[in-house]
N, C-alpha and C positions, 0 to 999 in steps of 0.2 A: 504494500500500500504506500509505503514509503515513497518506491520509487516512480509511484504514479501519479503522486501528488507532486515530484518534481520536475517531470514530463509537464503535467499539466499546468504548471507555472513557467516552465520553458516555452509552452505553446501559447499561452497567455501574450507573454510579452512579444514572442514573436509574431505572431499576429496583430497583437495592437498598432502596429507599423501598417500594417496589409490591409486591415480596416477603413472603412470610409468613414470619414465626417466633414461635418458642414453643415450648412444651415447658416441661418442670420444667430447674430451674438446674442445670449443674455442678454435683458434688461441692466442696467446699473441696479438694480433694486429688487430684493427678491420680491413677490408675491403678499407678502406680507405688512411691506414696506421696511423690512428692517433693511443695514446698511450693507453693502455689495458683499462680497466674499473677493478673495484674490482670485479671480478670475482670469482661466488659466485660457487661451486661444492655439496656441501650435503645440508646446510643450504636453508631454506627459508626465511633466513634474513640477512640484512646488517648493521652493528653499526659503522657509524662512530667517535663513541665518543660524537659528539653532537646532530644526531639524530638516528632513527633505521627506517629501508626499509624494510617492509614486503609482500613479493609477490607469489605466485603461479598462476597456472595453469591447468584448467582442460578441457576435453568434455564437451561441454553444455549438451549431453546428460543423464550427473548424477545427471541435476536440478530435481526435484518435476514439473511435469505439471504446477502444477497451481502457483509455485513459477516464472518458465518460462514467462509462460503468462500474470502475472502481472508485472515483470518486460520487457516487449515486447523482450525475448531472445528465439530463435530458437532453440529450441532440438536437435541436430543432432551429431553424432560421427564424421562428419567433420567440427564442428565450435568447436571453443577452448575459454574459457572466461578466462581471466588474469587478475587477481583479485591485484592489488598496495596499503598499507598505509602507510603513513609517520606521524612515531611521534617525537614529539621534549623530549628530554631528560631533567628533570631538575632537580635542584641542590640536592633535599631531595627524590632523586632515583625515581619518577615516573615519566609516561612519560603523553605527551596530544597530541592529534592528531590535524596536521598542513597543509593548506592547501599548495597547492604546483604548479611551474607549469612544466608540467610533457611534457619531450623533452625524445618523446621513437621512437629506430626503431628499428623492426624486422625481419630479415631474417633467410630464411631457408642453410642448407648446401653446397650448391650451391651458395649462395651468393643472391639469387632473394630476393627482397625488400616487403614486406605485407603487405600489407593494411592492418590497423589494425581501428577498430569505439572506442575510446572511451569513458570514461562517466565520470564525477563526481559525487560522493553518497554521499549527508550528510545527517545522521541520526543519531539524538539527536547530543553525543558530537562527534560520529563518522565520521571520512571522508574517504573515498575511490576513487579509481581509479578503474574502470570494463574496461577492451578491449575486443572485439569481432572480432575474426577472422579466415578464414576460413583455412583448414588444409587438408592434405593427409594423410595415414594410413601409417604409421613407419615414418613419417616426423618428422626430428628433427629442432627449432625452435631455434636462439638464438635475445634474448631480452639485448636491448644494453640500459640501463637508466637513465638519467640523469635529475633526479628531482631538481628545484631549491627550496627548500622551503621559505612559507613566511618570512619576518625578514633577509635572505640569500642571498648575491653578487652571490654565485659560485654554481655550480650545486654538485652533488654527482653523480660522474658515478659508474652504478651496472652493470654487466652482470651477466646473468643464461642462461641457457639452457633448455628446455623440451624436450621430444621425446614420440610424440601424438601416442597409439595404439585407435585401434578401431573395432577390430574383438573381 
């Protein structure tokens, strides 16, 4: 199982490249009217100085079967897995990954609210965040994040955006 949860974070990341997105930007303002998030446009990552937020998004349909199935994840071009890690930065430039507690909501352009499942993954020193969540075809997703990590009073808010194809 081990090894297939590091398959599937390999396939994560490599696909996030391979992925489509687009779509018009976020508003400056969530839904809510509270104040923006760091609002992330090209990158796949956020640095606030003292840690770094790395996230993408794909169709579960671009997992390996049997990578799928040993993590119990549905294959389909309308579920989407969002793949979160958080590492903490330290003094002599490396970084270690940090567990975190992850305060995420996502809605689509409309504004309608998603259910989203997620997981915690720890593997060896690695830790992650997986979401599972089901999608339309040209739907565009905005992921509003605000992780607090361990050691840390205040959250880091992140926003991104995806725009799920699946034809």
């Amino acid at each position: 199982m081990n090894f297939c949860l590091k398959n599937t974070f390999a396939v994560v990341i490599l696909f996030s490249y391979l992925s489509a997105c687009g779509g018009p930007a976020p508003s400056s303002e969530t839904l809510s009217g509270a104040p923006a998030a760091n609002e992330i446009k090209k990158n796949k990552m956020f640095d606030d100085g003292k840690h770094v937020i790395y996230f993408n998004a794909i169709t579960t349909d671009f997992l390996e079967p049997e990578i799928a199935k040993a993590n119990n994840i549905t294959r389909s071009k309308n579920r989407a897995l969002v793949n979160i890690a958080i590492q903490k930065k330290n003094t002599d430039g490396t970084k270690t990954p940090v567990n975190a507690s992850l305060n995420a909501t996502v809605t689509n352009l409309t504004g309608q609210l998603k259910n989203v499942d997620w997981r915690k993954v720890n593997e060896g020193s690695a830790i992650y965040y997986l979401g599972l969540v089901n999608i339309a075809n040209g739907e565009t997703l905005i992921f509003d994040l605000q992780p607090v990590p361990e050691g840390q009073d205040e959250s880091i808010a992140v926003r991104f955006q995806h725009r799920f194809f699946n034809d």
